[in-house]
Each structure stands twice: as structure tokens, then as C-alpha cells.
N, C-alpha and C positions, 0 to 999 in steps of 0.2 A: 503417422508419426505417433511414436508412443507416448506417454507422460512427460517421462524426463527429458527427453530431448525437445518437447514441445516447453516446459519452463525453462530451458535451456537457452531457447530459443527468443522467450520473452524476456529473459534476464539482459539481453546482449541489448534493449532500447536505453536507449541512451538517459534517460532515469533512472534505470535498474542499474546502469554502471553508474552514477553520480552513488547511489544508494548503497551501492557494492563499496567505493571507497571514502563514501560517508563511515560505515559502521567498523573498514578497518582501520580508519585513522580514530576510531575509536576504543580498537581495541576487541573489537565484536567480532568473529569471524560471519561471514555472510554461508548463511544455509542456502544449498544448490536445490534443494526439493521445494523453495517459495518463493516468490517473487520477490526481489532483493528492497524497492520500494517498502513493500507491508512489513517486513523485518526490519527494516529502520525506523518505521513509523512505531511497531511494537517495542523495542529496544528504546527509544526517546521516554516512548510511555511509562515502560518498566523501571527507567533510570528517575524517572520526575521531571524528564525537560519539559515535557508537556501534559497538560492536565486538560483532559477529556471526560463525558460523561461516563459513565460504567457499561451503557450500552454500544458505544462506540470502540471502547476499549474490548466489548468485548465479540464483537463484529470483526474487527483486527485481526482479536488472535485464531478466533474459527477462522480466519482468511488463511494461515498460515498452514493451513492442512487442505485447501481446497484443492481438488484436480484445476489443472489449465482452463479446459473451455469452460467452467461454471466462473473463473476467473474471469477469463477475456470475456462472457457474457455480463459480468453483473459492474464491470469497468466499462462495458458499453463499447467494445474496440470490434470497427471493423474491420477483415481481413487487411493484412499488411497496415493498420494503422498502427502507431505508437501510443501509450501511454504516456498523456500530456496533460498532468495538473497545473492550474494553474500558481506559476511561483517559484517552483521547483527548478528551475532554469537559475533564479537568480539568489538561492539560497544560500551563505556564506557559512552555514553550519549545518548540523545533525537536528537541533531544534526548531529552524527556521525550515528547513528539509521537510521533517516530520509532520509540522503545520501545515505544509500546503498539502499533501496527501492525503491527511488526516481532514482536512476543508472537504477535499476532493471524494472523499471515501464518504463521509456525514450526508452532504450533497446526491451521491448514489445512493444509498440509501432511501435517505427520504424519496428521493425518485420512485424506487423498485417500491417501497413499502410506502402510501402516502399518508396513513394512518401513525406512522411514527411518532413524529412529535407531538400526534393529537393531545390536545390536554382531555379526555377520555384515558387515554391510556397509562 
């Protein structure tokens, strides 16, 4: 499966559509080359819904250009699992949307890298 039809194919969990028409009842058209989720979370960011550290923010937006499997690896998704932050199920907007993924993404994070929030760094 090549690229696009592998984000194609991640775009269609059932997040990535809450996210798809999170950002056009926005106003935002949903880019088909990213994960519909991190463009909502980026789009909240860029608009001011939500205010995030500058490293998270900017974690985000390198998300937004990442190939699929470095995606579905560092989202932690096993074959045929969905992307399931917590929250995001019950989100009545873009901003409340945004937060749980953006929890969700901070949370990974710290996982992959555990030195992150060190107060060293």
C-alpha cells in the first residue's frame, strides 16, 4: 500500500471523520495527505482555542508532514486498531476535540522520549 492510500485509509477511523467534520464546520478544509485528527489539533492551536507548550505545538506540526507508519508507530496503533484518545468521543466542539488529542499526543510523547519534561532539559 503506498502512502496515500495508507493515510487514506487512517483518515476513514472514526476520529479522523469526527476531525474531518470538526475542521469543515469550521471552515478549514481537511488536508487528505495528514491525519484529519493532528490537523484539527493544529488548526485549534493556530486559531487560539488552545494553548499548548511551544514544544508540543511544535511536535503537531512536524506530525503534519510525517509518512503513515512513523504515524501509526509513534500513535502506538496495532494493525487494524483505531486511534482512540481519550475524550474525543465526547467532544461537542473543535476546542474540546483538539484537547483530547493534543492530552493524547503530550502523553506519547513523553512515552517515546522520557527525558522530555525533565527539568534538565
Amino acid at each position: 500500500m503506498n502512502d496515500t492510500d495508507f493515510i487514506r485509509e487512517l483518515n476513514r477511523m472514526p476520529v479522523n471523520v469526527k476531525a474531518r467534520e470538526l475542521l469543515q464546520m469550521d471552515g478549514e478544509e481537511a488536508l487528505d495527505e495528514s491525519l484529519h485528527c493532528v490537523h484539527a489539533a493544529l488548526h485549534a492551536i493556530l486559531k487560539g482555542e488552545v494553548v499548548v507548550e511551544t514544544d508540543v505545538a511544535e511536535t503537531v506540526n512536524a506530525m503534519m508532514t510525517w509518512r503513515p507508519p512513523r504515524l501509526v508507530n509513534f500513535l502506538m496503533l496495532m494493525s487494524g486498531e483505531d486511534y482512540d484518545p481519550p475524550g474525543w468521543e465526547t467532544a461537542a466542539d473543535l476546542r474540546e476535540f483538539a484537547g483530547a488529542v493534543l492530552d493524547d499526543i503530550e502523553a506519547k510523547v513523553v512515552t517515546h522520549f522520557p527525558y522530555y519534561r525533565s527539568p534538565e532539559s
